[in-house]
ROZADO-421856 format. One record per residue: residue number from 1; residue in one letter; x, y, z of N, C-alpha, C in turn. Coordinates in Angstrom, 2 decimals, padded with zeros to 5 digits. Layout:
BEGIN
vexlum/ropa/n.c1/n.c2/n.c3/ca.c1/ca.c2/ca.c3/c.c1/c.c2/c.c3
NUM/a/X/Y/Z/X/Y/Z/X/Y/Z
...
This chain:
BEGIN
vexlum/ropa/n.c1/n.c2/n.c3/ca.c1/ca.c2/ca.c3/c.c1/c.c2/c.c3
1/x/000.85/-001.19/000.00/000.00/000.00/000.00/000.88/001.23/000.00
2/x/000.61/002.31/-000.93/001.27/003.11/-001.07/000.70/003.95/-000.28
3/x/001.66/005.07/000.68/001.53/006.36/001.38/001.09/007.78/000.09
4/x/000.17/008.04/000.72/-000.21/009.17/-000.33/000.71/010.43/-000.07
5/x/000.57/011.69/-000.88/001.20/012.15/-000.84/001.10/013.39/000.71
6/x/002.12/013.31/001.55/001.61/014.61/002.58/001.32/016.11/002.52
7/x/000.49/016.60/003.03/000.05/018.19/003.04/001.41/019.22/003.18
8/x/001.57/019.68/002.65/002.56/020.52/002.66/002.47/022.07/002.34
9/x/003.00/023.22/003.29/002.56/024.54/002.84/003.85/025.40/002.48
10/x/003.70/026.28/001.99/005.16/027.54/001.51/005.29/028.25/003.24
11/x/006.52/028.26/002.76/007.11/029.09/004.33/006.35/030.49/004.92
12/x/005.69/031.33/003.81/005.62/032.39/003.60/003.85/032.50/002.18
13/x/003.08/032.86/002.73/002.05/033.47/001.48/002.08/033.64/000.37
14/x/003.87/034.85/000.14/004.09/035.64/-000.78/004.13/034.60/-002.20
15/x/004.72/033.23/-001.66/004.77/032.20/-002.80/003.46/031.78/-003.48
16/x/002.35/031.79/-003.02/001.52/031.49/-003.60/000.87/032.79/-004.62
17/x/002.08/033.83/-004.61/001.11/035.15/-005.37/002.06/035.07/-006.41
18/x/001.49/035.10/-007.56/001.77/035.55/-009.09/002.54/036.54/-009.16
19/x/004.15/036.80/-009.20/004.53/037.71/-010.05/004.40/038.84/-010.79
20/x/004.10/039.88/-010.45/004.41/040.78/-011.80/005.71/041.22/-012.32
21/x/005.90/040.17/-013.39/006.99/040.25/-014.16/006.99/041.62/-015.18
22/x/008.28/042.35/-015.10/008.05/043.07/-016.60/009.25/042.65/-017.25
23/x/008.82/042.59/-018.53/009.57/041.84/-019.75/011.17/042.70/-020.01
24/x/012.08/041.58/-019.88/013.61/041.97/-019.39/014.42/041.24/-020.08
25/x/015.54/041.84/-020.89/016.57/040.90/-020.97/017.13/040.03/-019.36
26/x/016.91/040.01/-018.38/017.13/039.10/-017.12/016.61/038.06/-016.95
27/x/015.10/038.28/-017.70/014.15/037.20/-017.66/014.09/035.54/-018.51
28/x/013.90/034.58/-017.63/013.79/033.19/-018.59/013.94/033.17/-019.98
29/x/014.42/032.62/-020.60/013.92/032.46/-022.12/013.16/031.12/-022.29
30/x/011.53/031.14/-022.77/011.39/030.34/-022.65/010.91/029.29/-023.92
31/x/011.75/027.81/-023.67/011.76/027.49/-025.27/010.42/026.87/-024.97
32/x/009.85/026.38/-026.27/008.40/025.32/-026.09/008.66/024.80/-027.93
33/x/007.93/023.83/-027.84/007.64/023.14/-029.09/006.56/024.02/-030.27
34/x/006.07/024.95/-029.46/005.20/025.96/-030.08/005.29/027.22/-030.74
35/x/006.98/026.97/-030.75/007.79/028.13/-031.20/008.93/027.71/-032.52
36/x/008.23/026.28/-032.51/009.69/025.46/-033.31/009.33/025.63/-034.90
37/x/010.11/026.57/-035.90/009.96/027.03/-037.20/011.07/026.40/-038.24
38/x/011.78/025.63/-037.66/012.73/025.35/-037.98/013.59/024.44/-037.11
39/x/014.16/023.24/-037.94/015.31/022.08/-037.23/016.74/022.84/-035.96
40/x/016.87/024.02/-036.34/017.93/024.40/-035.94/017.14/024.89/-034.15
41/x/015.92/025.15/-034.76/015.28/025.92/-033.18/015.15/024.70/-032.47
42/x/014.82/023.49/-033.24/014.83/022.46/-031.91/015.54/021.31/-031.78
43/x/016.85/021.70/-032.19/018.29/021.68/-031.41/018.55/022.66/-030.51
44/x/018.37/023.91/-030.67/018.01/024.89/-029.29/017.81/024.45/-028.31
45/x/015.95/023.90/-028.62/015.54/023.55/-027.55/015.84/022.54/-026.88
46/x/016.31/021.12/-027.53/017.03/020.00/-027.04/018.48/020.40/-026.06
47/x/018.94/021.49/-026.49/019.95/021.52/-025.52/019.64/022.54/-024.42
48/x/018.76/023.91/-024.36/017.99/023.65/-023.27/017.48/022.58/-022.15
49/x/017.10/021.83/-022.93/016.42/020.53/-022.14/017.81/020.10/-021.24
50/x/018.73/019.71/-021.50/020.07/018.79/-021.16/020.51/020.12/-019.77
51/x/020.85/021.38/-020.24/020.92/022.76/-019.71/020.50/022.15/-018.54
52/x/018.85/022.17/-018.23/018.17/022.49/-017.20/018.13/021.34/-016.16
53/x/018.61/019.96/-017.03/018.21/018.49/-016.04/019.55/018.41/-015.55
54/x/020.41/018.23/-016.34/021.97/017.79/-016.35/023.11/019.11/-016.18
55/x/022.88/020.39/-016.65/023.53/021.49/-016.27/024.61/021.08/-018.05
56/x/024.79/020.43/-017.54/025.71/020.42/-018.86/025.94/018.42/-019.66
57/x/025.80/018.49/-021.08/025.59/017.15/-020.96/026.63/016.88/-021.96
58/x/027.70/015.90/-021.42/028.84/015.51/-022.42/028.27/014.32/-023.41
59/x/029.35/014.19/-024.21/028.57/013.48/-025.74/028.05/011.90/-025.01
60/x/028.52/011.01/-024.13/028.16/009.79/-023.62/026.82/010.33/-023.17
61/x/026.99/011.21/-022.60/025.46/011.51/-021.71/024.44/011.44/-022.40
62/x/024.46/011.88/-023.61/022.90/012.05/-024.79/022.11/011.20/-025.05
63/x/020.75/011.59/-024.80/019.93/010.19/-024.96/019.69/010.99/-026.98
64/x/020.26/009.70/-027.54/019.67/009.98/-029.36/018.39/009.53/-028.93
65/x/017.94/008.12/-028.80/016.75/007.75/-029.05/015.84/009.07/-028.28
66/x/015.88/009.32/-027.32/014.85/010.16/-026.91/015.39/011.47/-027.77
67/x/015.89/011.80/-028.45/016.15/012.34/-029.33/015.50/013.22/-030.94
68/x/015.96/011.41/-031.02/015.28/011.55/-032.34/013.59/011.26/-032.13
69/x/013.18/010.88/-031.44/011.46/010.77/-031.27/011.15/011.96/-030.92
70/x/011.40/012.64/-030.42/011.27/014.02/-029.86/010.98/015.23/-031.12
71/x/011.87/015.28/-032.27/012.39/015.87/-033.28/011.09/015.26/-034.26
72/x/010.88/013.56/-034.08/009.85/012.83/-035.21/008.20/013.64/-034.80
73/x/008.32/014.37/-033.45/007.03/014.26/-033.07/006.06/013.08/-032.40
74/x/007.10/012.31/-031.85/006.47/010.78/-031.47/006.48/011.09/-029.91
75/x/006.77/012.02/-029.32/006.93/012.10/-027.63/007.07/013.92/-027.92
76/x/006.39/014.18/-026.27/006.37/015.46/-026.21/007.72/016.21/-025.30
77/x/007.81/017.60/-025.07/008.62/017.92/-024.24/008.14/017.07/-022.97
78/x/007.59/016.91/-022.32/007.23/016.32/-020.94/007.95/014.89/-021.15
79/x/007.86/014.18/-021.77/007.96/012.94/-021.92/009.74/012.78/-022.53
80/x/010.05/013.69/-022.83/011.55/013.93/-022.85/012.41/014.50/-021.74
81/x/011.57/015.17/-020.85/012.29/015.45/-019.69/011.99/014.23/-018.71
82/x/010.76/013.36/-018.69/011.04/012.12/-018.06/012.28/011.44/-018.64
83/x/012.29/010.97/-019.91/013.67/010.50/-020.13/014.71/010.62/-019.74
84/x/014.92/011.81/-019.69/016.21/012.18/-019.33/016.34/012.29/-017.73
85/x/015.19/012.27/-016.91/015.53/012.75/-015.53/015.30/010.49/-014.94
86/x/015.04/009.57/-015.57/015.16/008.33/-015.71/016.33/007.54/-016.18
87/x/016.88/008.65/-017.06/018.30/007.96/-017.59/019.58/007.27/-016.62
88/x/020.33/006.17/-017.23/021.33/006.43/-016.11/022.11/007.22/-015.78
89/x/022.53/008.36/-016.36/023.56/009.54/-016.03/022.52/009.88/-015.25
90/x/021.46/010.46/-015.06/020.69/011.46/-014.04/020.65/010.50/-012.50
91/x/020.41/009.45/-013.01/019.88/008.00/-011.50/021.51/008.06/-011.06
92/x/022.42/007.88/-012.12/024.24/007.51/-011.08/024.66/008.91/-010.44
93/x/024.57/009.90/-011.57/025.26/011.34/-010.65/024.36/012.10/-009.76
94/x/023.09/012.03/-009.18/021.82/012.27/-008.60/021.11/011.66/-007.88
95/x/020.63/010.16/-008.05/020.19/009.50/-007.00/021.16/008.79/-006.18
96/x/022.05/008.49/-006.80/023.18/007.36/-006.19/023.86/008.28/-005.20
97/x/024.15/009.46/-005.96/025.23/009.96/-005.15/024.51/011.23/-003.72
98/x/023.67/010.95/-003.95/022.75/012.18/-002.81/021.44/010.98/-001.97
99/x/021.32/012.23/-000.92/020.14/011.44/000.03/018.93/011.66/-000.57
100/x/018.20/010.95/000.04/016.77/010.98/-000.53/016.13/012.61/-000.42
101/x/016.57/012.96/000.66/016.05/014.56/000.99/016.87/015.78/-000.34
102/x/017.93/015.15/-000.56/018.98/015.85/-001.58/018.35/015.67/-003.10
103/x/018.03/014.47/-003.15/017.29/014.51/-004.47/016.03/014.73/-004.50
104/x/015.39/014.72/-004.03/013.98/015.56/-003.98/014.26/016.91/-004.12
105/x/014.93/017.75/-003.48/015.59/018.90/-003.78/016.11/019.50/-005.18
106/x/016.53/018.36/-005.41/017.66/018.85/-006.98/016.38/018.60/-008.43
107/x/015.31/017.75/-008.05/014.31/017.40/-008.68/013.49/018.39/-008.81
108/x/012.81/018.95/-007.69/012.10/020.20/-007.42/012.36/021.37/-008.37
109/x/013.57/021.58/-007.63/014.51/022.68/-008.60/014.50/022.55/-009.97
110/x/014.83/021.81/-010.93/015.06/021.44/-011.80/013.78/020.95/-012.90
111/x/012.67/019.99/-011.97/011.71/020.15/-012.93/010.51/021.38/-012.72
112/x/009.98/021.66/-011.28/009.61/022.43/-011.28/009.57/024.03/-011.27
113/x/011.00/024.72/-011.31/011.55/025.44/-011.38/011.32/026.43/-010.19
114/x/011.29/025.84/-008.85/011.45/026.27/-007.70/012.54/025.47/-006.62
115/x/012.70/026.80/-005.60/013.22/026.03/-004.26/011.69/024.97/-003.63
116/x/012.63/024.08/-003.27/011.50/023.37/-002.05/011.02/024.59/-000.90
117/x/009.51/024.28/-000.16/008.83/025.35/000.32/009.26/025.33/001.96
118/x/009.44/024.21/002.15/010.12/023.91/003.42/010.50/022.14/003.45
119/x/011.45/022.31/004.83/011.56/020.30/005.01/010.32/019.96/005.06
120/x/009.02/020.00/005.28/007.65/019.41/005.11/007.86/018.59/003.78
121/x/007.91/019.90/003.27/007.85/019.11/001.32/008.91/018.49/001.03
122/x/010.59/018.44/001.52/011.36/017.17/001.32/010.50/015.93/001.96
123/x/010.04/015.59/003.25/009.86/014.52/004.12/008.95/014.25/003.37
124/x/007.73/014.99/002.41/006.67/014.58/002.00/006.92/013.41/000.63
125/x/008.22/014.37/-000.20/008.44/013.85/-001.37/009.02/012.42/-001.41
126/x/010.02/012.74/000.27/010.82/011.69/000.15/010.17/010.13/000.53
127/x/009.03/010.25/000.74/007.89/009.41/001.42/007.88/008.54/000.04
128/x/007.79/009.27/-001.10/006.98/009.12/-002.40/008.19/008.02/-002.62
129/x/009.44/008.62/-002.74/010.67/008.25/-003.11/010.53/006.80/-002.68
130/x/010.92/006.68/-000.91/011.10/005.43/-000.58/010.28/004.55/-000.52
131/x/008.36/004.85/-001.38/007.41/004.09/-001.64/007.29/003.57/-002.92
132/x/007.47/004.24/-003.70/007.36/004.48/-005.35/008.89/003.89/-005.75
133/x/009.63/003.78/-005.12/010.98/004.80/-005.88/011.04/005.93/-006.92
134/x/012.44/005.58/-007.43/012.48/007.21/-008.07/011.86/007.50/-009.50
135/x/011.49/006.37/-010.04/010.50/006.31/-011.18/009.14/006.90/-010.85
136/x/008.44/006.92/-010.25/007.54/006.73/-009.44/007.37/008.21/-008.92
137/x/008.62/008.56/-007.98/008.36/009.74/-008.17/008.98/010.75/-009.21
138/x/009.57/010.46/-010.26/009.69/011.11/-011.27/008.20/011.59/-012.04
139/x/007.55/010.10/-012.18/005.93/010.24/-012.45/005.00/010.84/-011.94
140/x/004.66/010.79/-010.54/004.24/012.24/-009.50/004.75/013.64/-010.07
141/x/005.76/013.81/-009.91/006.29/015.25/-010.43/005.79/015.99/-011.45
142/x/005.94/014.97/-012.51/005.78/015.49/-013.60/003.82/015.60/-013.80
143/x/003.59/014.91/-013.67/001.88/014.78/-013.56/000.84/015.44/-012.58
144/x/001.85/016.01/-011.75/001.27/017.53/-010.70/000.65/018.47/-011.37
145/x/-000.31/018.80/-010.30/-001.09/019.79/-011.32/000.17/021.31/-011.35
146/x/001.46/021.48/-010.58/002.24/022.54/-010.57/003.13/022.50/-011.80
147/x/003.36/021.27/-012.57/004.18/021.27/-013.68/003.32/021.20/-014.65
148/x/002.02/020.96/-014.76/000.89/020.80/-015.89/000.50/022.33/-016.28
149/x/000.29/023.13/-014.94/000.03/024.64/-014.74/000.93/025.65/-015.53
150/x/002.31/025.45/-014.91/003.45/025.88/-015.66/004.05/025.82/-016.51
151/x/003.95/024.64/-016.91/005.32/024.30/-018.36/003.97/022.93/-019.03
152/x/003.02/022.50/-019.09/002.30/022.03/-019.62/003.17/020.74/-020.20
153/x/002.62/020.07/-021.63/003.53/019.37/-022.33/004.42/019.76/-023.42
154/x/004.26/021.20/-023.44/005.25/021.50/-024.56/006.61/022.39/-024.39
155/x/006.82/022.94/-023.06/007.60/023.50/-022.93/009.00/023.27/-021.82
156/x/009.64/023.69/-021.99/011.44/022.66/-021.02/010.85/023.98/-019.89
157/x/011.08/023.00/-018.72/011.06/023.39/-017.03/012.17/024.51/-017.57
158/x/012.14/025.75/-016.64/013.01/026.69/-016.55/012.47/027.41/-015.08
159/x/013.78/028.08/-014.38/014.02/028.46/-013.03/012.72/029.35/-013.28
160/x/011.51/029.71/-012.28/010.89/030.36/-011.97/011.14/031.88/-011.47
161/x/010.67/033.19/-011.56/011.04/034.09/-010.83/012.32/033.97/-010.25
162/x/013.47/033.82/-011.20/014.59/034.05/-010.82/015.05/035.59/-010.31
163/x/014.99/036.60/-010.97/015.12/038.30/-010.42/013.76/038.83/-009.34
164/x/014.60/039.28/-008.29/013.44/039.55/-007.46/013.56/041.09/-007.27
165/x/012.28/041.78/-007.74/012.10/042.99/-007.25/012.46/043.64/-005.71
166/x/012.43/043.17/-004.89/012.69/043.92/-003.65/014.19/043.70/-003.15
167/x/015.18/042.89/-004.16/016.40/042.38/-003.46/017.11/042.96/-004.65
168/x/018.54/043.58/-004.53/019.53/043.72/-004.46/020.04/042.52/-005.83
169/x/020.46/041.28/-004.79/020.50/039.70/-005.96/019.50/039.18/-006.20
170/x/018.77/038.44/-007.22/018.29/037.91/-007.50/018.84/036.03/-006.62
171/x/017.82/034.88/-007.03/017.98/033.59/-006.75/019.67/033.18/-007.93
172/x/020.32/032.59/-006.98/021.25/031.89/-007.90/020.97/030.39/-008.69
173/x/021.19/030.41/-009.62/021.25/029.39/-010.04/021.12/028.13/-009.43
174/x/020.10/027.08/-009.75/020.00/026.20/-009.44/021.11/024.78/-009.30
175/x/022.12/024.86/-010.46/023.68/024.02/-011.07/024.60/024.81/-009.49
176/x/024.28/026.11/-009.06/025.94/026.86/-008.12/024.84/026.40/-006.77
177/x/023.70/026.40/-006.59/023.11/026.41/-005.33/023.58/025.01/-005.11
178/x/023.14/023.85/-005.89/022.56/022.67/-005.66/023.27/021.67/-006.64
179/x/024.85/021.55/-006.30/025.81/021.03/-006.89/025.49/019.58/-007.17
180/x/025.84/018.73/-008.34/025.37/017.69/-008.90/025.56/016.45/-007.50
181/x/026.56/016.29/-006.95/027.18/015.41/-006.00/027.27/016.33/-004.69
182/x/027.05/015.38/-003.77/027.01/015.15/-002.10/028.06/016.06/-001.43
183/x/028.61/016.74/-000.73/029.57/016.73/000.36/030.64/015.86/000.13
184/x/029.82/014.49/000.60/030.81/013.13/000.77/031.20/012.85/-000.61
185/x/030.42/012.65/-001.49/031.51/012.39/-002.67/031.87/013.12/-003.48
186/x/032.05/014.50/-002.98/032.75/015.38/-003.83/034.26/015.43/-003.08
187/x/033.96/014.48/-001.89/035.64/014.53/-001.01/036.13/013.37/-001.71
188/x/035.19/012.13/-001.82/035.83/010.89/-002.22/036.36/011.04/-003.91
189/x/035.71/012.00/-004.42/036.13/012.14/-006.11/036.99/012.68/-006.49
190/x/037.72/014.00/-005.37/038.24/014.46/-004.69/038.01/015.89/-005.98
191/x/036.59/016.44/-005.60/036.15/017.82/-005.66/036.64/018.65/-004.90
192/x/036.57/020.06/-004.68/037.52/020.69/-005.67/038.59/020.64/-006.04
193/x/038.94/020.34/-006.92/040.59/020.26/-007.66/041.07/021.86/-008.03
194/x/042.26/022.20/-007.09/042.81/023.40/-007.30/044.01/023.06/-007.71
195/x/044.13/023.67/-009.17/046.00/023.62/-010.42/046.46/025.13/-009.57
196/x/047.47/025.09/-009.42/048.02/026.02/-009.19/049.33/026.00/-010.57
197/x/049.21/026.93/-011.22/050.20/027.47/-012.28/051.71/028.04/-011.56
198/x/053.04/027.39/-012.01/053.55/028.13/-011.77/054.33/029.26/-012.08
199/x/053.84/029.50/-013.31/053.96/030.45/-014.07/052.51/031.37/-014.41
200/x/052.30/032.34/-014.59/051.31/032.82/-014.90/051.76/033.35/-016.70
201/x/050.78/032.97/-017.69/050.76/033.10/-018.49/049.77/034.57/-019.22
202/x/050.50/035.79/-019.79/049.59/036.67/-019.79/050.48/036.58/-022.18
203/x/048.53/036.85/-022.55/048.69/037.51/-024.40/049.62/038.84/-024.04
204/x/050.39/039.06/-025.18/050.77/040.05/-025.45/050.06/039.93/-027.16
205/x/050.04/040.58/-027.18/050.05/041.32/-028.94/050.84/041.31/-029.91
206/x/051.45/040.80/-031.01/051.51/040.48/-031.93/052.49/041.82/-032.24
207/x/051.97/043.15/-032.32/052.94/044.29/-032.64/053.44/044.62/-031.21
208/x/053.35/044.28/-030.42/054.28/044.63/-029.25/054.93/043.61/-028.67
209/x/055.26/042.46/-029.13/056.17/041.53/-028.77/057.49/042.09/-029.04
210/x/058.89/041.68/-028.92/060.05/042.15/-028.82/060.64/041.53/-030.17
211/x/061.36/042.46/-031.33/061.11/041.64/-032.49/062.92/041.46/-032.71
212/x/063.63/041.07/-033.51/064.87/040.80/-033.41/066.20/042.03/-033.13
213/x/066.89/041.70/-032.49/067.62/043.11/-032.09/067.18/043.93/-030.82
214/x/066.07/043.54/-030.86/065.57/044.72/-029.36/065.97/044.03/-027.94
215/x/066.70/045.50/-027.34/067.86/045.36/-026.04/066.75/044.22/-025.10
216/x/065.61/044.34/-025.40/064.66/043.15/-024.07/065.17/041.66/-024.38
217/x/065.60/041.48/-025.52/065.86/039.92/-025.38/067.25/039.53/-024.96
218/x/068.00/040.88/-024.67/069.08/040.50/-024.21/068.96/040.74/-022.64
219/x/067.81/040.76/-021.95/068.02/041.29/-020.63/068.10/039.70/-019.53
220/x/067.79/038.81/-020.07/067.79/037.30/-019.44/069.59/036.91/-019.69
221/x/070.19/037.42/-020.35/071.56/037.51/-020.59/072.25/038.38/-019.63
222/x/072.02/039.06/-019.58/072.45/040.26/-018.96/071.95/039.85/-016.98
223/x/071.29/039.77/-016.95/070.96/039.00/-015.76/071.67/037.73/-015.14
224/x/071.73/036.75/-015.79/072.16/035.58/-015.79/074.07/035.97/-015.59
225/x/074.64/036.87/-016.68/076.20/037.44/-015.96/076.24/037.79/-014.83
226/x/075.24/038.82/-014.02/075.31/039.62/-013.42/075.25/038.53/-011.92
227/x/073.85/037.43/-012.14/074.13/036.75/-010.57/075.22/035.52/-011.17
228/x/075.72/035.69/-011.95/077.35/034.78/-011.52/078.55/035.61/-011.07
229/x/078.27/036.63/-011.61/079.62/037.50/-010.77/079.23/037.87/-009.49
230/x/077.58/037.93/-008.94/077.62/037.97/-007.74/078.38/036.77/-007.06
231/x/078.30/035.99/-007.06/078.48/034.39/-006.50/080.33/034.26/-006.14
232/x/080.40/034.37/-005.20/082.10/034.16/-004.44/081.91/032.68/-004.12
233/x/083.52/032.71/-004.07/084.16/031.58/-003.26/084.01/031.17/-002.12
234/x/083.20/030.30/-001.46/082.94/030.41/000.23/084.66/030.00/000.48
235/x/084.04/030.82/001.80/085.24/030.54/003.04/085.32/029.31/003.70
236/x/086.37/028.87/003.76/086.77/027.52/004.66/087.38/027.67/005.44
237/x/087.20/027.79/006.82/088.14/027.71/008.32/089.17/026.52/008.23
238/x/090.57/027.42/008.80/091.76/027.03/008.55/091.71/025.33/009.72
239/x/090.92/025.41/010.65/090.68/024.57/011.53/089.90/022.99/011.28
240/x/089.16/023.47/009.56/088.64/022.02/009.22/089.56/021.29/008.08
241/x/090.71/022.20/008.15/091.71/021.38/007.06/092.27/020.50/007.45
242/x/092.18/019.31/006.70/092.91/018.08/006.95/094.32/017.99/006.36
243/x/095.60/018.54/007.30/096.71/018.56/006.51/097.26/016.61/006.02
244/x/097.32/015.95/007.25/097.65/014.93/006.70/097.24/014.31/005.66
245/x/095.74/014.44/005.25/095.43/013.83/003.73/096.16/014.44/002.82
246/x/096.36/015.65/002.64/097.24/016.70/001.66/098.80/016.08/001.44
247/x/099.13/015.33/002.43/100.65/014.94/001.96/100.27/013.97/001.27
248/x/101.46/013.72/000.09/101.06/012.83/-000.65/101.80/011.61/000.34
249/x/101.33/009.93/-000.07/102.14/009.35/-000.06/103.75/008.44/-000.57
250/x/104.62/008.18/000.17/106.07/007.64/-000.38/105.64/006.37/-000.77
C-alpha cells in the first residue's frame, strides 16, 4: 500500500502570489515546441532541455533515441524530460550519489523550477521516493497539477522568478546552489581540484612583442652574468683542514 502524498505549505504566502513580471533581458527564455519554425530551433531547444536536467551534458550523456522521437514528433517535451531525468547519467550522478532529501531537492529545482517550500515538502516527497521509488516519483512530479500549470507538455522546465524585485540579488542558479554530488563524494572524487600554475601566463600582442635586435631579449643575458659575478668563493676555516690527507704518499 502506497503512502499518499503529505500536506505541505510555503514558508511564507508571498509564494503562492503571481509575479508581476516586466519583460527583461534578465528574464527566462522560454523554449516550447510551439515556437519550433525550424530544425535548428529544436536543437536549441534539445539543448535547453540537457541545460536544465543535467547542467551540462557531455557526448556519452545524450539520450539519441529520446532524441530523435522528440524531433519525429512521437513524444512530447514532458515525456523527454522524463527520459532524461530516468536515464542512467541522471539515477548515477543524482540519485546514487545524494540522500533521498537531496534529491527531492535537486528534482524540485530542476523540474519544477522552484526552491523546495520547506523540510515538510522534502519529508513529504521523500515518502513518495522510498514508496514508489524514483520512477515513481519522477511520475508524480511530472503529472502535478504545478508542472501541468506551468510548463504544460510543450515546454522545457526553466528556473521560476529568478530576479526579485525587492532584493539587491536575484535567486542563484540552481547548477551553483545545488551542486550535482554530495559533500561526501565530492571529497571521495576528490572535488575541488585546485591547479596552481607556476607560471602565470599573460597575451601580449603580436605588434608589441620584442622583435629581433631589441635590447629586451638581451636582458635574461644580462641578468644571468650579473648573478654569476655575484656568487664568491665560500670561506673555509683554517681549523677544518685536513693537513695529513694533503701529503702525498712515499
Amino acid at each position: 500500500m502506497t503512502i499518499p502524498l503529505l500536506n505541505y505549505t510555503p514558508k511564507t504566502q508571498n509564494a503562492r502570489v503571481e509575479g508581476y513580471v516586466v519583460p527583461g533581458d534578465d528574464q527566462p527564455k522560454i523554449f516550447s515546441t510551439e515556437n519550433i519554425l525550424s530544425p535548428a530551433d529544436m536543437d536549441v531547444l534539445i539543448e535547453a532541455a540537457y541545460r536544465q536536467i543535467f547542467f551540462h551534458a557531455f557526448k556519452s550523456d545524450r539520450e539519441r533515441f529520446l532524441e530523435s522521437q522528440l524531433r519525429n514528433g512521437q513524444i512530447t517535451v514532458r515525456e523527454f524530460i522524463r527520459g532524461l531525468l530516468l536515464s542512467d547519467t541522471f539515477v548515477t550522478s543524482f540519485y546514487e550519489k545524494n540522500s533521498n532529501y537531496r534529491y527531492v531537492e535537486q528534482c524540485v529545482q530542476r523540474v519544477l523550477g522552484r526552491d523546495v517550500y520547506s523540510e515538510d515538502e522534502k519529508i513529504a516527497w521523500s515518502i513518495v521516493v522510498g514508496t514508489k521509488g524514483y520512477g515513481g516519483f519522477i511520475d508524480d512530479l511530472l503529472n502535478s497539477d504545478e508542472y501541468l500549470e506551468n510548463f504544460g507538455d510543450d515546454t522545457v522546465p526553466y528556473q521560476r522568478r529568478r530576479n526579485l524585485p525587492g532584493r539587491d540579488q536575484g535567486e542563484l542558479p540552481f547548477n551553483i546552489k545545488s551542486p550535482r554530488y554530495d559533500s561526501y563524494y565530492r571529497g571521495v572524487l576528490g572535488f575541488p581540484q585546485i591547479v596552481w600554475q607556476n607560471q602565470v601566463r599573460r597575451f601580449i600582442p603580436q605588434d608589441k612583442k620584442p622583435k629581433a635586435g631589441d635590447p629586451v631579449n638581451y636582458l635574461a643575458a644580462a641578468r644571468s652574468i650579473a648573478s654569476a659575478r655575484g656568487q664568491t668563493t665560500p670561506r673555509v676555516s683554517t681549523g677544518n683542514l685536513d693537513y695529513l690527507a694533503k701529503v702525498p704518499r712515499r
